[in-house]
C-alpha positions in Angstrom: 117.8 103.7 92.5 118.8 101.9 89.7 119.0 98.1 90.1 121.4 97.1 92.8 122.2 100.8 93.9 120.5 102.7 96.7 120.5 106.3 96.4 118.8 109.9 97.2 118.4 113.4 96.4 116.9 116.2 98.5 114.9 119.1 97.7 112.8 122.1 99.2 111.7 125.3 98.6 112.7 128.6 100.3 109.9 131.2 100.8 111.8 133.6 98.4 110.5 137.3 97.5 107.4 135.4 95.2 106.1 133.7 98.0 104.0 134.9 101.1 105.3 132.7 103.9 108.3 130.8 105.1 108.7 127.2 103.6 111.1 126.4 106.4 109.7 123.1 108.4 109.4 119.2 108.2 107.9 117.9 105.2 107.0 114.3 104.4 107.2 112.6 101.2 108.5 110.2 98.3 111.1 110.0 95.7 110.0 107.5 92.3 110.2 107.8 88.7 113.8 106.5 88.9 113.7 103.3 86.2 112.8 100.9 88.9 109.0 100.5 88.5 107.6 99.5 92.0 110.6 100.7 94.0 110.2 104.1 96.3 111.8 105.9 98.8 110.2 107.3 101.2 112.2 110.3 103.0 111.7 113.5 105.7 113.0 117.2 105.0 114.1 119.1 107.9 114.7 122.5 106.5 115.4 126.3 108.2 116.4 129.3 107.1 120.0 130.7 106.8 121.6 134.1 106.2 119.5 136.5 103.7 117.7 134.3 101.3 120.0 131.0 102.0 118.9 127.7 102.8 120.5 125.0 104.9 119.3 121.3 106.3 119.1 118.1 106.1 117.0 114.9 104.0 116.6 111.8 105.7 115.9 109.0 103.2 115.0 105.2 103.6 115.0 102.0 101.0 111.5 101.3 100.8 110.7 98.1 102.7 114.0 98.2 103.8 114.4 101.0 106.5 117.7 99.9 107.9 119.0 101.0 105.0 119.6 104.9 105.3 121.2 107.9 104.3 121.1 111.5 105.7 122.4 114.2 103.6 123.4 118.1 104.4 121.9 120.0 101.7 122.2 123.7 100.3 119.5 125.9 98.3 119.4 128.9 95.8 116.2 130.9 95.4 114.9 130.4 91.5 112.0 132.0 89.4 109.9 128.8 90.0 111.2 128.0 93.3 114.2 126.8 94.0 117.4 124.6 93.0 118.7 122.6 95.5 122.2 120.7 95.4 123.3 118.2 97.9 126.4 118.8 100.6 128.4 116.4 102.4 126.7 113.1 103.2 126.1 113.4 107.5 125.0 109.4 107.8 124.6 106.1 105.6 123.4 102.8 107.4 122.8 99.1 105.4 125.2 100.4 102.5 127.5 98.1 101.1 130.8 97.8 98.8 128.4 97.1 95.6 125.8 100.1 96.9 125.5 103.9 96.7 123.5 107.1 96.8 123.3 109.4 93.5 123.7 113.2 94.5 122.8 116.0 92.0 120.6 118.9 92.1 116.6 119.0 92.2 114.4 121.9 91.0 111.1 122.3 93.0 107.5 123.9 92.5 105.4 124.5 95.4 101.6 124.1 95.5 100.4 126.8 98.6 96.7 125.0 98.8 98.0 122.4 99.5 101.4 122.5 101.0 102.9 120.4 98.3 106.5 120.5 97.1 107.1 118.8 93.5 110.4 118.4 91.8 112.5 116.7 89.1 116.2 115.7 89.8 119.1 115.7 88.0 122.1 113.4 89.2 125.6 113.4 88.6 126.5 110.6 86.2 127.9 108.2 88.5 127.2 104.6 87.6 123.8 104.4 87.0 122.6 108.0 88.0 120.2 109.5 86.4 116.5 111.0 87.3 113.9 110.7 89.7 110.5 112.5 90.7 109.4 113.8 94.3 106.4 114.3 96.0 106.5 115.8 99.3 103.6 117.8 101.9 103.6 119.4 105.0 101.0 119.2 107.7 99.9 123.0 108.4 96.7 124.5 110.2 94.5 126.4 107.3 91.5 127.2 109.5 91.6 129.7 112.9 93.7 129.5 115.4 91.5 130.4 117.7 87.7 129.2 118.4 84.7 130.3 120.6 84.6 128.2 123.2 81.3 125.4 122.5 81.2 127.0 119.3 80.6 123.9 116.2 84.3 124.0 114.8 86.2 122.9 111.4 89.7 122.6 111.6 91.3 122.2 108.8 95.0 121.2 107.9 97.3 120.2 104.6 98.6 117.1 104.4 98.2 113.4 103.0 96.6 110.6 104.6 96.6 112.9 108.3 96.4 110.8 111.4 95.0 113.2 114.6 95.9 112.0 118.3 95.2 113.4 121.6 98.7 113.0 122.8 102.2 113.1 121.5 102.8 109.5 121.8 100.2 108.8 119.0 98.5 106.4 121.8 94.9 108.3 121.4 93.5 108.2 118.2 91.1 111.3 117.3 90.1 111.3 113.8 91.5 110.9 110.1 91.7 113.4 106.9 92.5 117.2 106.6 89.2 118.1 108.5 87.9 117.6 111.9 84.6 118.8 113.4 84.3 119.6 116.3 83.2 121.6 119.7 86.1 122.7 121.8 85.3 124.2 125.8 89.2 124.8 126.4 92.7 125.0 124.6 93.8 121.9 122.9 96.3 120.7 121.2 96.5 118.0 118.6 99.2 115.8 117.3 99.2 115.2 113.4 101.1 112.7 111.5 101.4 111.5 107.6 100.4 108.2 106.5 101.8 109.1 103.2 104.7 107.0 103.1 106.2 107.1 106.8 110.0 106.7 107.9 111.7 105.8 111.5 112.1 109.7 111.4 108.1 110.8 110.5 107.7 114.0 112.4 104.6 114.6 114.6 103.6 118.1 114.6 101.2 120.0 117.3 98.6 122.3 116.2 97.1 124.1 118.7 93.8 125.9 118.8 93.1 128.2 121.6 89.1 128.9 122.8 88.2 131.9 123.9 85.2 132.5 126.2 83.3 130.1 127.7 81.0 127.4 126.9 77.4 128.8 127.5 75.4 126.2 130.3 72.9 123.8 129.3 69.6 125.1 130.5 68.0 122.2 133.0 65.4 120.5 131.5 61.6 120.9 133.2 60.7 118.0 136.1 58.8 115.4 134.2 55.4 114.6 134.8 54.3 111.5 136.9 53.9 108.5 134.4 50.9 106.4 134.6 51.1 102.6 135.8 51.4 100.8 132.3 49.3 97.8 131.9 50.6 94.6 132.1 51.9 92.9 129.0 49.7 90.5 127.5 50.9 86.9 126.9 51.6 86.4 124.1 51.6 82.6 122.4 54.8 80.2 121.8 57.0 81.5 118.3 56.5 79.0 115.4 59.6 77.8 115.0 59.0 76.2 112.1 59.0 80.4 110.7 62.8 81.1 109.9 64.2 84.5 111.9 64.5 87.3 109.3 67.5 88.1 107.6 69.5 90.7 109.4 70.3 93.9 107.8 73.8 93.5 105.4 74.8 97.2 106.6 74.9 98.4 110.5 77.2 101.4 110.9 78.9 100.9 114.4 82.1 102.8 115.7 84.3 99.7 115.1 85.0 100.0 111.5 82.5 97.4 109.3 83.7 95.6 105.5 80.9 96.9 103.4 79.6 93.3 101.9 80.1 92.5 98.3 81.5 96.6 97.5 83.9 95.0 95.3 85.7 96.8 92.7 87.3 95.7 89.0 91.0 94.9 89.0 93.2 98.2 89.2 90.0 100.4 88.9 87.2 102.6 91.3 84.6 101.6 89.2 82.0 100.0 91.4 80.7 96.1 90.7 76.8 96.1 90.5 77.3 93.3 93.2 78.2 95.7 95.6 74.8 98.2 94.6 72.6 96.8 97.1 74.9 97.3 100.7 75.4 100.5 99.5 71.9 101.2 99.0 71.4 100.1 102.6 74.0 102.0 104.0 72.1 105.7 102.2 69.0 104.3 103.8 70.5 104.1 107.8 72.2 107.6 106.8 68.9 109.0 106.2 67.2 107.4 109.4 69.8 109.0 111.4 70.5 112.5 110.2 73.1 113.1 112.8 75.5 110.1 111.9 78.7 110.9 110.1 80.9 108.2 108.8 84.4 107.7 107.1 84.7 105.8 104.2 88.5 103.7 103.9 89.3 102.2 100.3 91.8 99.1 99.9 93.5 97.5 97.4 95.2 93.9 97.0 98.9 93.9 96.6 98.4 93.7 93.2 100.5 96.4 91.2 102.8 99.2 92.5 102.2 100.8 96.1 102.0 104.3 95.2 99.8 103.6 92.9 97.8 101.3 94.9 97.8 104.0 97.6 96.1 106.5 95.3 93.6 103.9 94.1 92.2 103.5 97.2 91.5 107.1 97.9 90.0 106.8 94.2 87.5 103.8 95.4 86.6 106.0 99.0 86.1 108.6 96.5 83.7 106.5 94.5 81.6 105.2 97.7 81.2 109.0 98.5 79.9 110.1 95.3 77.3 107.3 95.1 75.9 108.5 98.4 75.9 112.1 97.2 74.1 111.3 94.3 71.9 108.8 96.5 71.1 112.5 98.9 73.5 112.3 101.4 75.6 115.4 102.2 78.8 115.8 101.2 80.2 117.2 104.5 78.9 114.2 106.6 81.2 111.7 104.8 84.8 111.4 104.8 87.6 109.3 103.1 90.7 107.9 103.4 93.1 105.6 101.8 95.3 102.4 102.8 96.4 101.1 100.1 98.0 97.5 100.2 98.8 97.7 103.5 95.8 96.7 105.2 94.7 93.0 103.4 91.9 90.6 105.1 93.2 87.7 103.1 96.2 86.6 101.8 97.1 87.8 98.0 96.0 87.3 95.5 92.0 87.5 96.9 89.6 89.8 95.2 88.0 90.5 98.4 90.9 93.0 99.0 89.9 95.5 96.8 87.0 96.2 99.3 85.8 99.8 101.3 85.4 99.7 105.2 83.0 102.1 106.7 82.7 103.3 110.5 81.1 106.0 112.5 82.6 109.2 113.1 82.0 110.8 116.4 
C-alpha cells in the first residue's frame, strides 16, 4: 500500500504435475515489501481445486492495525515451471474503503517450500496510481508425523506452520501447547485444534488434526504393600532463630507452570546477542534443568515496540533461539527445550523500556 492507498494481491500454488500433493487449503500469511516500511497486511487464502489443472478461490486481506478495513477478492491460477501465476478476478467484498482509497490488483508468481509448507511470491500490479510491488509470505498448518499412534506409546506430533497455537477444543478456550512439536502419550483418538500466531485476521482458520490410537494402553502393574514404618522419634527442640541472621537470598530462577521473566536476560537494542547481565539467571536456570531431568520448558523471546513488527516478530524467535543455544552448550538437551516468539505484542512496561527486550520461561507438561 503506498501512502494513503490500501490495497492487495493474492497468490497460491496449485499442486501441478512437479509436485506430490495437492496445495489446495487455508493458508495464513503476510503481504510487505511494498514502499511503506512498517506497514503490513496480514491476509488468509482459501483455495480448491477446479477443472483439470485450474485453480479457483478467494484472498481475504486486512490493513494492519486496522482490520475493519477489508477486502476479499475472487482469484484465478495457471500452473508455471516454478509454481504458479496467479491473477486477481472480480473483487467479492471491500469494507473501511473510501473515495481517496483503493486496492492494487495484478498478478503474483509463487514458489513453494514442501518442508515447510511455505508459499513465497513477488507481485506485479497494474499501474494504477501508486501500484507497484509487494512481497508475501504465507504457511499452512499440516500434520508431518503419523496419523496414527499406539495407544500409551511416548508420541511426537509434528506439524508446519508459524508461531502454532494447540487447543483441546475448537473454540480455542483450552490451551495445550505451543510450536510445531508436541510430546505426548495418547490412550484414545484425539483431535487437536491448531491456529497461527503469524499475523492473524478476523478470518484466521482453525484447523483439526486428528491422530487416531490403536490398541490399548498396557495397565500399570500395582505397586507391592509397603512395609510397616517404625514410630519416628520425636523432634528435638530446637533453640529460638537469631534474628539478627538475615534469611538467605532466594533463588533468581524457579521454573513453575505459570510462565516466569528470566531476571536481567536482557538483550542489546535490535539484536539476540545476550547482555553478560543476564549470564548468571541463566546459569541458574541450566543448574534446576539438571536437578530435574524430567522438566521440559518453553523459552518465549520479546521485543519493545521499537522498529518494524515483522521484524520484531522474527527477533524474538532469534533471542528464544539464543536462550536455547546457551543451555545446549551449558548440557541441556536440545529436545527438552522449546521456543517461541511474540514480538511487540506482549510488553510489561510501557515503550520505550529496555526491560522489553526480555525471554519468559515456563514449564511444559
Amino acid at each position: 500500500m503506498k501512502r494513503s492507498f490500501w490495497y492487495g494481491i493474492v497468490g497460491l500454488l496449485l499442486a501441478g504435475p512437479a509436485h506430490a500433493q495437492s496445495l489446495a487449503g487455508v493458508w495464513q500469511g503476510v503481504e510487505t515489501d511494498t514502499g511503506e516500511p512498517g506497514t503490513t497486511w496480514p491476509a488468509v487464502l482459501r483455495i480448491q481445486k477446479g477443472k483439470g489443472t485450474g485453480l479457483f478461490g478467494v484472498l481475504y486481506q486486512e490493513v494492519s492495525g486496522q482490520p475493519s478495513t477489508s477486502v476479499t477478492f475472487q482469484v484465478q491460477g495457471t500452473p508455471t515451471a516454478g509454481g504458479l501465476r496467479v491473477e486477481h478476478g472480480r473483487k467479492l467484498n471491500e469494507t473501511g474503503g473510501s473515495a481517496f482509497t483503493y486496492w492494487c490488483d495484478g498478478a503474483i508468481t509463487f514458489t513453494y517450500d514442501p518442508a515447510q509448507e511455505k508459499l513465497s511470491g513477488k507481485a506485479t500490479y497494474r499501474p494504477v496510481g501508486d501500484c507497484d510491488v509487494g512481497s508475501f509470505t504465507f504457511y499452512r498448518v499440516k500434520l508431518k508425523s503419523a496419523a496414527t499412534v499406539a495407544a500409551g506409546a511416548e508420541t511426537t506430533i509434528r506439524v508446519t506452520g508459524r508461531n502454532v497455537l494447540w487447543y483441546a477444543d475448537a473454540e480455542l478456550k483450552k490451551p495445550v501447547t505451543t510450536g510445531n512439536t508436541y510430546r505426548t502419550k495418547l490412550s484414545k483418538t484425539t483431535t487437536f485444534y491448531l491456529a497461527q500466531g503469524y499475523y492473524p485476521t478476523k478470518q484466521s482458520p482453525v484447523v483439526p488434526i486428528t491422530i487416531r490410537v490403536t490398541g490399548s494402553a498396557p495397565t500399570p502393574k500395582a505397586a507391592p504393600p509397603l512395609a510397616a514404618l517404625p514410630t519416628p522419634e520425636p523432634s528435638p527442640v530446637l533453640p529460638p532463630l537469631d534474628t539478627a541472621r538475615p534469611a538467605p537470598a532466594p533463588a533468581p530462577v524457579v521454573v513453575a507452570p505459570a510462565p516466569v521473566v528470566l531476571p536481567t536476560v536482557l538483550f542489546k537494542l535490535g539484536t539476540a546477542e545476550l547482555l553478560a547481565d543476564g549470564i548468571p539467571a541463566l546459569n541458574q536456570l541450566v543448574a534446576e534443568l539438571k536437578a530435574r531431568p524430567a522438566l521440559r520448558v518453553r523459552i518465549a523471546g520479546h521485543t519493545d515496540k521499537v522498529g518494524e513488527p515483522e521484524k520484531n516478530q522474527a527477533l524474538s524467535e532469534q533471542r528464544a533461539e539464543a536462550v536455547k543455544v546457551f543451555l545446549v552448550k551449558a548440557g541441556i538437551a536440545a529436545d527438552r527445550i522449546s521456543t517461541i516468539g511474540y514480538g511487540d505484542t506482549r510488553p510489561l512496561y510501557s515503550s520505550p523500556d529496555a526491560r522489553n527486550r526480555r525471554v519468559e520461561v515456563e514449564e511444559v507438561k
